[in-house]
C-alpha positions in Angstrom: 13.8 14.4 28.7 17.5 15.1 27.8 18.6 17.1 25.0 20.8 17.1 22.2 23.6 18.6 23.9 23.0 16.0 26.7 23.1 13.2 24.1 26.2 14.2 22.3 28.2 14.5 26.2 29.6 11.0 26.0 27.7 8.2 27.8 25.9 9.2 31.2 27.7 7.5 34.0 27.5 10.1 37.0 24.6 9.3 38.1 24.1 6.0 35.8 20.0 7.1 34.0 17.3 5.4 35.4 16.7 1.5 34.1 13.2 1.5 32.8 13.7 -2.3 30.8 11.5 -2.7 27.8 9.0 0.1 27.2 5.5 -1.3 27.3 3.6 0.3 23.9 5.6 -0.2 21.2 7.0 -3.6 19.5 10.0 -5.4 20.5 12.3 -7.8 18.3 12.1 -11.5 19.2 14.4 -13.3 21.9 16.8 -14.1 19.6 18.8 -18.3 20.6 22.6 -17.8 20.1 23.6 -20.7 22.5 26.3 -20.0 24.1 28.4 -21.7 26.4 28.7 -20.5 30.0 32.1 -19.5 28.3 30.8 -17.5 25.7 28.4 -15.8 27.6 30.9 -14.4 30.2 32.9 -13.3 27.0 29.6 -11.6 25.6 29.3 -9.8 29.0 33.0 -9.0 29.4 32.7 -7.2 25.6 29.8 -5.3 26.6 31.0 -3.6 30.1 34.1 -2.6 28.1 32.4 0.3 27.6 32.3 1.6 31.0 34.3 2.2 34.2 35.0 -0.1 36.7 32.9 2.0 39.0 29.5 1.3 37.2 30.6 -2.4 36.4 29.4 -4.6 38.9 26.1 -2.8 38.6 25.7 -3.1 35.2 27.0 -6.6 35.0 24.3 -8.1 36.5 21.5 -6.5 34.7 23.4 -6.9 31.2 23.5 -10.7 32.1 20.3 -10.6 32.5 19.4 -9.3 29.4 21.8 -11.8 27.4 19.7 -14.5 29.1 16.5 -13.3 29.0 17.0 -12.1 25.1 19.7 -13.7 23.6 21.4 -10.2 23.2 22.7 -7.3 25.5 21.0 -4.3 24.2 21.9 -2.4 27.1 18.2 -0.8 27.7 19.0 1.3 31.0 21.1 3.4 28.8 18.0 3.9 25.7 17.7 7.7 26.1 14.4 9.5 26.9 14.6 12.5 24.2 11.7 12.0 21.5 14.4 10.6 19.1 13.5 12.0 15.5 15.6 13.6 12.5 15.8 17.5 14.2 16.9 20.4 12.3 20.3 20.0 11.2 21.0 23.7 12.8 19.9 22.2 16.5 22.9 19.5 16.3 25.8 20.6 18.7 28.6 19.7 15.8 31.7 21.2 14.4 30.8 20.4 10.4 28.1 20.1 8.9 28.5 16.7 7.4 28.6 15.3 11.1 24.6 17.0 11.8 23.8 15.4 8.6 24.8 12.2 9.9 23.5 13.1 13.4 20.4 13.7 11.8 19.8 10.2 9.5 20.6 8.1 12.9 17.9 9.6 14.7 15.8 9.0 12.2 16.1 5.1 11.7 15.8 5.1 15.3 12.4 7.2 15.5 9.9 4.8 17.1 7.7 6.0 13.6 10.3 5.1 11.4 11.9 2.1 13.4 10.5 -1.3 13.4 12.4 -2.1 16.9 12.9 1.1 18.3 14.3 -0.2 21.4 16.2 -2.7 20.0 17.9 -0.5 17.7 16.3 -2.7 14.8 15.2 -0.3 11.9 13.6 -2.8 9.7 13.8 -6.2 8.6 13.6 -8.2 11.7 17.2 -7.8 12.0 18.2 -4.6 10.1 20.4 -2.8 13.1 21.2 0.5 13.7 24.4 -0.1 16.2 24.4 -3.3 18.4 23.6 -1.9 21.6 22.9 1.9 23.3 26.5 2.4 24.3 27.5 2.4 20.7 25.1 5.4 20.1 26.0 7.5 22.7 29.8 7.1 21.9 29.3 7.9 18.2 26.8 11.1 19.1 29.6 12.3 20.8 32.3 11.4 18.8 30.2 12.8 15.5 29.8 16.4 17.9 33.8 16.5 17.9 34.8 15.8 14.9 36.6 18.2 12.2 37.2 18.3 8.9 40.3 16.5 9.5 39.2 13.7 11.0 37.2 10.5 9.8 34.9 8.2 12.2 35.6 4.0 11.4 32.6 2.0 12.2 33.2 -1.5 13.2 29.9 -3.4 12.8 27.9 -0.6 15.4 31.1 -0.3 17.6 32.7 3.7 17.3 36.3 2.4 16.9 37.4 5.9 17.2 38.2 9.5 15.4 41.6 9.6 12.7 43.3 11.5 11.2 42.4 12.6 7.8 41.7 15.1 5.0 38.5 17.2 4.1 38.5 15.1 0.9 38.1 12.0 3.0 35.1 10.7 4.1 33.7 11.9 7.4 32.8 8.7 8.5 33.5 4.9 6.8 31.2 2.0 7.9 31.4 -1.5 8.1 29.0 -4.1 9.0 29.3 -8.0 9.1 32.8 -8.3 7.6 33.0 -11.9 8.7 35.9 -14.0 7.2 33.9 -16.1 4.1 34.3 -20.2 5.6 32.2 -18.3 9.0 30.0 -16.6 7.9 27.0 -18.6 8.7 23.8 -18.0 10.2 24.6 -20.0 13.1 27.6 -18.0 13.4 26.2 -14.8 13.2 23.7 -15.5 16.2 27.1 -16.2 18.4 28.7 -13.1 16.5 26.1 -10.8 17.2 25.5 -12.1 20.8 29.2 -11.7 21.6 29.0 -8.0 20.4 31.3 -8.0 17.6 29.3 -8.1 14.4 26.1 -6.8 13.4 23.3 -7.2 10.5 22.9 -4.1 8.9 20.7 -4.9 6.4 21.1 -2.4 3.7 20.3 1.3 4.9 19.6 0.7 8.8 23.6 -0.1 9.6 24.6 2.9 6.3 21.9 5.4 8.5 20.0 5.9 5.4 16.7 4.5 5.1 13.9 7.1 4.9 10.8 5.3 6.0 8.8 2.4 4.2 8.4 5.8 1.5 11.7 4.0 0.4 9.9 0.8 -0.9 6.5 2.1 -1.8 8.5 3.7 -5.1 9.8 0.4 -5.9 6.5 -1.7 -5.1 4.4 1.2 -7.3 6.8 0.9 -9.9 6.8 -3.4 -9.4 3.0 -3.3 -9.7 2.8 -0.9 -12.6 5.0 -3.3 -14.9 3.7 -6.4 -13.5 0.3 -5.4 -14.6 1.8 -4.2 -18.5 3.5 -7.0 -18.0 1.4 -9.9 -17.0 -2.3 -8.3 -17.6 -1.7 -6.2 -20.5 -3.1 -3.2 -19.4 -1.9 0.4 -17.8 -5.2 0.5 -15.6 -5.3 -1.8 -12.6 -8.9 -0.6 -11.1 -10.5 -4.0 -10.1 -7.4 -5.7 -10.3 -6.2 -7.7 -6.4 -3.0 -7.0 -5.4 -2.5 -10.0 -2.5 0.7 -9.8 -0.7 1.7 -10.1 3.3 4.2 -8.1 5.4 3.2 -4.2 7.2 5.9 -4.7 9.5 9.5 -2.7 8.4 10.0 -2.3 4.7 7.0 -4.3 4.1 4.6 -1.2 5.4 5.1 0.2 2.0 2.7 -2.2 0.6 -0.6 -0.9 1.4 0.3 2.9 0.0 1.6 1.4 -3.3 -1.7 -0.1 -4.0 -4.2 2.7 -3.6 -1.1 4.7 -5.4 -1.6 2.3 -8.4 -5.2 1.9 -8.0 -5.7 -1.6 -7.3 -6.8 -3.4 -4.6 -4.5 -4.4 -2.3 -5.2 -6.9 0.7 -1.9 -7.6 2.7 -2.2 -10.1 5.5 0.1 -9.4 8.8 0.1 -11.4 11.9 1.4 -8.5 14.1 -1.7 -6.4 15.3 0.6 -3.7 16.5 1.8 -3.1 13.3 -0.7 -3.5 11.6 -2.6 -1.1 13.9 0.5 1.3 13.2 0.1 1.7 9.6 -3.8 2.2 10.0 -3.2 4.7 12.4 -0.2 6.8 10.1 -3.6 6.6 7.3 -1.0 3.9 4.7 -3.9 1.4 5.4 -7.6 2.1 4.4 -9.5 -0.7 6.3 -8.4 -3.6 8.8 -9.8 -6.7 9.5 -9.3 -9.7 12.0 -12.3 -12.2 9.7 -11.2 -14.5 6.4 -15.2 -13.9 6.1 -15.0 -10.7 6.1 -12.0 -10.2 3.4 -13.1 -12.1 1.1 -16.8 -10.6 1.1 -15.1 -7.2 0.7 -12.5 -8.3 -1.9 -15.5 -9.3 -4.0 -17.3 -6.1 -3.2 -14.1 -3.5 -4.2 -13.7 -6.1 -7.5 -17.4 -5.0 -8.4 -17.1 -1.2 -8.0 -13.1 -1.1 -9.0 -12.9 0.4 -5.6 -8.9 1.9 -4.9 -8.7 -0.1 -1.1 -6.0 -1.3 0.8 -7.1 -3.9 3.3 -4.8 -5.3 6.1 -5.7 -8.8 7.2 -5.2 -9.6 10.8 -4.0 -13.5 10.4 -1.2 -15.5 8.8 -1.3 -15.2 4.6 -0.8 -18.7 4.5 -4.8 -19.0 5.7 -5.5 -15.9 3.6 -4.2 -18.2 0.2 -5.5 -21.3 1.2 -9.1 -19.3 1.3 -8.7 -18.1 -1.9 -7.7 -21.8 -2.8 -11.1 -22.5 -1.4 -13.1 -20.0 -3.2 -11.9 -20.7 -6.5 -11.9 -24.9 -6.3 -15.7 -24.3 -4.5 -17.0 -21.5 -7.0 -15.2 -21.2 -9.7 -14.1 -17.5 -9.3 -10.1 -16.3 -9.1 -10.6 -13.7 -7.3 -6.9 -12.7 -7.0 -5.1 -10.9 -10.7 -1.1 -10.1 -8.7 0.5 -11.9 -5.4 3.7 -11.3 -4.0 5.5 -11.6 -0.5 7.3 -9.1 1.7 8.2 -11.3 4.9 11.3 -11.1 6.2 11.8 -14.3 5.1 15.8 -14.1 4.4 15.6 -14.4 8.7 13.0 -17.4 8.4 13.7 -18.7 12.1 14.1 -15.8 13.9 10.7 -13.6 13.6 11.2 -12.9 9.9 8.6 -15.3 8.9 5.6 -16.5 11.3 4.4 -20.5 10.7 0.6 -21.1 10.4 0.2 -23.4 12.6 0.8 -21.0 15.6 -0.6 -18.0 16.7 1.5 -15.1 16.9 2.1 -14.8 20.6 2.4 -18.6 20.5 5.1 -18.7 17.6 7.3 -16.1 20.1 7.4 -18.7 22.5 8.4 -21.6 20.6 11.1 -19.7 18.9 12.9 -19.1 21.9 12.1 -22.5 23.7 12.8 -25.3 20.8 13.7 -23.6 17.9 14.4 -27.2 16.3 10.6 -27.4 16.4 9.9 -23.6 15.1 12.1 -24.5 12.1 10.5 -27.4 11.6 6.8 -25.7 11.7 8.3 -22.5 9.6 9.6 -25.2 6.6 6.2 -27.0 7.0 4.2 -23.6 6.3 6.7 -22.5 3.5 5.3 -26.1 1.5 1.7 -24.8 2.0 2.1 -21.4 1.5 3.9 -22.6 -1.8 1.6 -25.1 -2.7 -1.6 -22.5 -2.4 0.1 -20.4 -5.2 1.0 -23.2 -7.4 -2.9 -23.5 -7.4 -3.9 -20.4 -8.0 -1.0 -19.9 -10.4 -2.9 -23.0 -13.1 -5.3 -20.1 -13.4 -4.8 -16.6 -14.5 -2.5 -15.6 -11.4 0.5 -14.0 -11.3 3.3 -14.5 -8.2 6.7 -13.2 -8.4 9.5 -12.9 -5.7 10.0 -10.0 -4.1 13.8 -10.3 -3.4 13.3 -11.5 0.5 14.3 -14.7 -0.2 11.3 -16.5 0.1 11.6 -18.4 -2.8 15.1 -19.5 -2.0 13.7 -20.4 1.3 11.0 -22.2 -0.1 13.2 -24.4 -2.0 14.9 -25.3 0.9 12.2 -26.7 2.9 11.2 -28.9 0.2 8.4 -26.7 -1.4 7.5 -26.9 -5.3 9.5 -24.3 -6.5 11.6 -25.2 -9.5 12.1 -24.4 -12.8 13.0 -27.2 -15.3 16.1 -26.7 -16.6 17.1 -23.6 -15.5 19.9 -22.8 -13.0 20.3 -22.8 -9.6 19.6 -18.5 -9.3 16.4 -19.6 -10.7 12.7 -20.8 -9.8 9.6 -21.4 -11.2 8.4 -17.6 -10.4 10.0 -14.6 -11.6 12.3 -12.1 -9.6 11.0 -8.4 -9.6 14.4 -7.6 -9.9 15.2 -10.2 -13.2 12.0 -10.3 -15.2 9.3 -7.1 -13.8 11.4 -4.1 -13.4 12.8 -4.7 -17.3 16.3 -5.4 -16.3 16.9 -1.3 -15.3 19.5 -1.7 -13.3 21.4 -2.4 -16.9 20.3 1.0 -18.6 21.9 2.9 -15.3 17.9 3.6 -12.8 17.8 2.5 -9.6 16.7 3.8 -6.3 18.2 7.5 -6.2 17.1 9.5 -2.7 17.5 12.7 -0.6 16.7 14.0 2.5 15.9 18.1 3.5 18.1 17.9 6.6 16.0 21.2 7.4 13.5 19.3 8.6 11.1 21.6 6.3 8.7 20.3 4.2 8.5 23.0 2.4 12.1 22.1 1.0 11.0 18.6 0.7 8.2 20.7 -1.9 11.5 22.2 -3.6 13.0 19.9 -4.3 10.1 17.5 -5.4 9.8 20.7 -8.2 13.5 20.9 -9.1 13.1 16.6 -9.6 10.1 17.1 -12.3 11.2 20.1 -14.2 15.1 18.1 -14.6 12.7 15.1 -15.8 10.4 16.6 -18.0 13.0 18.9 -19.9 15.5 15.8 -20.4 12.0 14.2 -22.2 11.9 17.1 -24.1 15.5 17.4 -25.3 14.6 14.2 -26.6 15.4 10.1 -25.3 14.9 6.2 -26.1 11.5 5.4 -25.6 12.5 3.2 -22.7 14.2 5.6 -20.9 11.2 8.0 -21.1 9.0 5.9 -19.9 10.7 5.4 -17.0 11.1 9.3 -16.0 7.3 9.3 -17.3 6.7 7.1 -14.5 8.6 8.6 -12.0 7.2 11.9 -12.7 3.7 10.4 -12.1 5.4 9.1 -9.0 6.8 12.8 -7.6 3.0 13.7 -7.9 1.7 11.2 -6.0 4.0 11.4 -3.9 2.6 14.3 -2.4 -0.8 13.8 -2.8 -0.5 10.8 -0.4 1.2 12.1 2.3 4.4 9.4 2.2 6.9 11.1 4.3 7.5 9.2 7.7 9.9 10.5 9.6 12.2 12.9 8.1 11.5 15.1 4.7 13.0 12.4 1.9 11.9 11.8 -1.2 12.9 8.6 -4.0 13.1 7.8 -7.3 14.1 5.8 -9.9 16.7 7.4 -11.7 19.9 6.5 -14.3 23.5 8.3 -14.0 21.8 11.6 -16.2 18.7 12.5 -14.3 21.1 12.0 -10.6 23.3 14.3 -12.0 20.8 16.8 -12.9 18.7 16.6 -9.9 22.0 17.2 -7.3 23.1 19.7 -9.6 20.0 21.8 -9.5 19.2 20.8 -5.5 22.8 21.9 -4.8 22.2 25.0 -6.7 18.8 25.8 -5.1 20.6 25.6 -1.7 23.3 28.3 -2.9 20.6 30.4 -3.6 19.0 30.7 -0.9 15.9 28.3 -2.4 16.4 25.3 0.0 16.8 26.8 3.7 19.4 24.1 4.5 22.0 21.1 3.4 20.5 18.0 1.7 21.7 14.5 2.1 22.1 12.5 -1.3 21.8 8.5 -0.8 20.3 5.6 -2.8 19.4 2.4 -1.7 22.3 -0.2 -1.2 19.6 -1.9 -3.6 20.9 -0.1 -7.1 22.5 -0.5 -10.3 26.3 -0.9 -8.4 25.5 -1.2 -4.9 24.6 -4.8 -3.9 26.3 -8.2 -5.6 23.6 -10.8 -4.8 22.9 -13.4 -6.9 19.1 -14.5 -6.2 18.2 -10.7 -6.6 20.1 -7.5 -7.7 22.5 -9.6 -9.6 20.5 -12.7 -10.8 20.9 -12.2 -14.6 24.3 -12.0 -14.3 25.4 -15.1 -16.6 29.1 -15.5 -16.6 29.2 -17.2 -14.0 30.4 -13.7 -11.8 27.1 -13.5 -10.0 28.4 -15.2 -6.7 31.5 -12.9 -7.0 31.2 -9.4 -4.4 34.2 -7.4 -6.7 31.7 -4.8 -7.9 29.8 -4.1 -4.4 33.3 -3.9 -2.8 34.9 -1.6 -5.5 31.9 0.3 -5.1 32.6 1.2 -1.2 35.9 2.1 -2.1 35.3 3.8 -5.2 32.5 6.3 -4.1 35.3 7.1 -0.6 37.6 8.0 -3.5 35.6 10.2 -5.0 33.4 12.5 -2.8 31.5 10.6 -0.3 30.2 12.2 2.6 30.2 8.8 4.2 30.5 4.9 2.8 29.3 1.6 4.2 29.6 -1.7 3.1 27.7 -4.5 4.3 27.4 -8.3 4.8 23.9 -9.6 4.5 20.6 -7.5 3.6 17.6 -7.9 1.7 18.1 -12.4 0.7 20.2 -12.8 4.7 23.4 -12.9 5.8 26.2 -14.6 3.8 23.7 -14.3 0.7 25.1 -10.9 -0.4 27.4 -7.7 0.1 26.3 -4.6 -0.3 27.2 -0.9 0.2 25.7 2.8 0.3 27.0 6.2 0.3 25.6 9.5 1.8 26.5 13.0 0.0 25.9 16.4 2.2 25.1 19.0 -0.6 25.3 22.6 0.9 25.6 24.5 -2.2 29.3 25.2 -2.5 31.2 24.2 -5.7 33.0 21.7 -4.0 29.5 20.0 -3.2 28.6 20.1 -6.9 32.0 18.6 -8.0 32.1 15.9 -5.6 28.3 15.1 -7.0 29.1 15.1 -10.7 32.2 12.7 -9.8 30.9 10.3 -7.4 27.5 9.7 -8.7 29.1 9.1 -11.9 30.9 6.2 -10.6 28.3 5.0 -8.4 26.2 4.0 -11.3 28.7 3.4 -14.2 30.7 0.8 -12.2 27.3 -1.5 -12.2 26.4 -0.7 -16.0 30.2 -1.6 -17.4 29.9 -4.4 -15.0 26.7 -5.8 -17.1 28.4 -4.7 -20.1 31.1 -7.0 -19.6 28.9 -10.4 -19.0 27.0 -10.0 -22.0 24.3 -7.6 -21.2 23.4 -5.8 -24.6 21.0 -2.7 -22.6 24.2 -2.0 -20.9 26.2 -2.5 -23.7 24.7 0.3 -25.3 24.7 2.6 -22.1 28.4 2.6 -21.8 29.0 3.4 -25.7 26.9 6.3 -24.9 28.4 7.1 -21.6 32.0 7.1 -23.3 31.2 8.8 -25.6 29.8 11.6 -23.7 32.8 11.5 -21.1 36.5 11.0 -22.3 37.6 10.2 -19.3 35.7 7.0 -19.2 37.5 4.3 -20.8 35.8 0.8 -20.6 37.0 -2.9 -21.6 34.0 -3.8 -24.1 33.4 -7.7 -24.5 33.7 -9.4 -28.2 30.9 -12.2 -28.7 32.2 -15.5 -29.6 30.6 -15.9 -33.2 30.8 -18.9 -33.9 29.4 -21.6 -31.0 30.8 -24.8 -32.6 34.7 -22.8 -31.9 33.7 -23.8 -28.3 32.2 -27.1 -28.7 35.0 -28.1 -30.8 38.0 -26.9 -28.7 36.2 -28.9 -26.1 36.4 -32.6 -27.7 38.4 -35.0 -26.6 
């Protein structure tokens, strides 16, 4: 096992480390099709031994062409190190700032084989989410991270260390890019030559930003989804009895299960990947398992009766699992599903991110790699039925929304029954979570605030979690709108339950939904609680790229944008450079994540509180920004909710200063003007 100080020493070349191939045990991503030509491929190979001596070349050559052929990509596994890779206490990082341990510490942790969907493949979630393109890139940035001052910034070129400059200690320590692929190529057949070649990478949102904190980042969200879908939909606060069906335990989608007995329902997700399926069973997110349609079903009914909490995990393909309950309610009579969602990876539908029903798992692998004109062809075909079971169940008392993977959108384009009459192109016959459940909160300022206890302690993981409830309740009782309370009301129920349920995977993070006040508040008092001695060491600040400013993607974050600016990236982009300008620890901003590549861009931030003033100022200015860009943004095409936030904002801050719309007042002035 090597160490830190090994892994921060620059790659190992003298002697090269042992090639131990893909590790039997835990699951790898699919051999991904890129087609190259036999020119290509020598330029994907000549890219990849750039990293190393001549010396080591000819060796390496021929097992990294291997690898290209074998899986479509050179991963470069010889060089996948053997330390248990986890988040470890900042203090054991072999750095020269702090800020660089804190960054030393998120990597490891969306590379912990706990945490990581792909360990080995350096995939953190999503099918395709990536962490760097290949192992190289990992040991170059460990040691380049261990070097670094507080003059110097690290550039990130889609995974690839481009090197240390010069800078200032108000710069960013480290600015990422992922995917920055000139618009008219930025395709998805592109990307698979891209990404093959070793010069771009998916990031999804936090795997390529080094901030995502476990599928604890989307149980929040998926509580907080299910909570307003059943005031929403059902009319009630209580969902005991109520079935939750959805499918997807994978990455992100692991989240599921948790959010359900967190909520009280009863979920059953279906997953077609035993392993992990067998993984979230085994971390206790998943109550009871199951491999039988027989069995499900006779234990759905069963949990109905009692108004059992349970969270069962199919074994099989969801398309089967809503064609049953199809069955059961044409044959009996009885819905026997209230909620339905779906949490494939379906913005990568060819490619492992969504499994046809027609094939067996093991027998979809192969086909994807062998005709892949055929696996489309089987994956469309499944999207119809899978779409055509809900429109069933949805004549009924049913409920279905879109959970921002893009299923819908793929859906619609294999032919499936999706539309809406006479709404636009953004929309479909079934609601976005984003749009219609979550009450449009990115527009009053809340979205997916986080922080991580780079102590590694979870006793300051327990801080924290305090600090976080007391800032909520007292801004409750100093008095706010009723929809703002209910939102910290709900979040504060969330902190508690947090706990109680044992969410943290990897390292000690916490999230919650939160507008521009209660961030404020909570760094302030975290950064203050460190000072003091409270919080034994720094805290990392981050959101998900998924927030009120973050992410410009018009079939999700940005769908009721309706000035026709929602295909436009301006606010995402000024973002990124916004949140550098003003106190970032580090920025990213990314191509792709959450709907797919070329479908949105989208950037993150991380913030290293250590309790110094300077921490607390950078806080107050950059979090600021971070969530009034988005708000003014809305403000501008029309929004009301956000119309009123900025008024407020301004007038609590001179220094803001915002271009507020004018409604056209009369609507025959347009229809007029526009006469021939």
């Amino acid at each position: 096992m090597s160490s830190l100080q090994e892994l921060c020493s620059g790659l190992p070349l003298r002697p090269l480390p042992e090639n131990r191939g893909r590790w039997a045990g835990v699951p790898h991503a699919p051999v991904r099709t890129p087609n190259l030509s036999p020119e290509e491929e020598q330029l994907a190979l000549r890219n990849a031994l750039r990293y190393f001596p001549p010396d080591v070349q000819r060796q390496l050559a021929l097992e990294f062409a291997q690898e290209l052929q074998q899986f479509g990509h050179i991963y470069m596994y010889r060089f996948c190190p053997s330390i248990e890779m986890r988040a470890y206490p900042i203090e054991q990082y072999p750095c020269r700032t702090r800020a660089a341990a804190a960054i030393m510490h998120m990597i490891m942790n969306n590379l912990d084989p706990a945490v990581a969907q792909f360990p080995q493949e350096l995939v953190t979630y999503g099918g395709n989410g990536q962490v760097f393109s290949n192992w190289a890139q990992f040991w170059l940035t460990m040691s380049y991270l261990s070097k670094m001052t507080e003059e110097q910034t690290l550039v990130m070129y889609s995974g690839h260390p481009l090197g240390l400059f010069p800078s200032s200690p108000q710069a960013p320590r480290l600015v990422i890019t992922n995917g920055m692929v000139i618009p008219n190529y930025s395709s998805r057949t592109e990307y698979e030559k891209l990404f093959a070649l070793g010069v771009t990478m998916y990031g999804q949102m936090t795997a390529g930003s080094y901030c995502y904190i476990g599928p604890q980042g989307i149980v929040h969200g998926t509580v907080l989804t299910v909570l307003n879908a059943g005031r929403l939909y059902l009319g009630m606060e209580n969902l005991a009895g109520k079935v939750f069906v959805t499918s997807g335990l994978g990455g992100m989608s692991g989240a599921q299960a948790k959010a359900a007995a967190i909520v009280g329902c009863i979920g059953v997700i279906a997953e077609v990947d035993k392993a992990a399926l067998v993984k979230r069973h085994q971390q206790g997110w998943l109550m009871e398992v199951t491999d039988s349609l027989d069995h499900c079903i006779a234990r759905l009914r069963e949990a109905r009766k009692k108004k059992e909490v349970l969270s069962l995990g199919y074994h099989g393909n969801v398309v089967d699992l809503w064609e049953r309950l199809v069955h059961e309610l044409d044959t009996t009579g009885e819905l026997l599903v209230d909620l339905g969602s779906d949490q494939t990876s379906c913005h990568n539908p060819f490619n492992g991110g969504y499994y046809p029903v027609q094939l067996s798992f093991s027998e979809a692998q192969s086909l994807m790699s062998s005709n892949p004109a055929a696996f489309k062809h089987l994956v469309q075909e499944s999207l119809r039925r899978h779409v055509s079971a809900i429109n069933r169940l949805a004549q009924e008392k049913f409920f279905f929304w879109d959970y921002g993977n893009a299923f819908l959108l793929e859906a619609q384009r294999a032919g499936a029954d999706v539309e809406k009459k006479g709404a636009s192109k953004m929309e479909f016959r079934y609601p976005s979570y984003v749009q219609h459940i979550m009450g449009d909160i990115f527009s009053q300022g809340f979205g997916p605030f986080r922080w991580v206890c780079t102590s590694g302690d979870p006793q300051d993981l327990a801080v924290t979690d305090h600090l976080a409830t007391s800032v909520l309740e007292k801004a409750i009782a100093d008095g706010v709108k009723a929809s703002v309370k209910l939102q910290y009301m709900d979040n504060i129920r969330w902190i508690r339950e947090a706990a109680k349920h044992q969410l943290v995977v990897g390292s000690q993070a916490r999230i919650l939904y939160s507008d521009q006040k209660g961030r404020m508040a909570i760094a302030v008092a975290i950064n203050q609680a460190i000072a003091n001695g409270k919080i034994k060491a720094p805290v990392v600040l981050s959101r998900d790229h998924h927030d009120v400013s973050g992410t410009d993607s018009p079939f999700r974050e940005t769908s009721n944008i309706y000035d026709g600016s929602a295909f436009c990236a301006d606010m995402a982009v000024q973002n990124f450079v916004g949140d550098a300008c003003r106190g970032a620890t580090w920025v990213a901003l990314h191509n792709g994540g959450g709907v797919g590549w070329g479908e949105v861009i989208n950037g993150g931030f991380g913030l290293v509180l250590d309790g110094t003033t300077e921490a607390e100022q950078k806080a107050r200015l950059m979090l600021s920004w971070d969530v009034s860009n988005g708000v003014a943004r809305r403000c501008w095409s029309g929004n009301p909710k956000a119309y009123e936030i900025i008024c407020q904002t301004m007038q609590e801050n001179s220094g803001l200063v915002v271009t507020l719309p004018h409604e056209v007042a009369d609507e025959q002035v347009l229809q007029q003007a526009l006469q021939p």
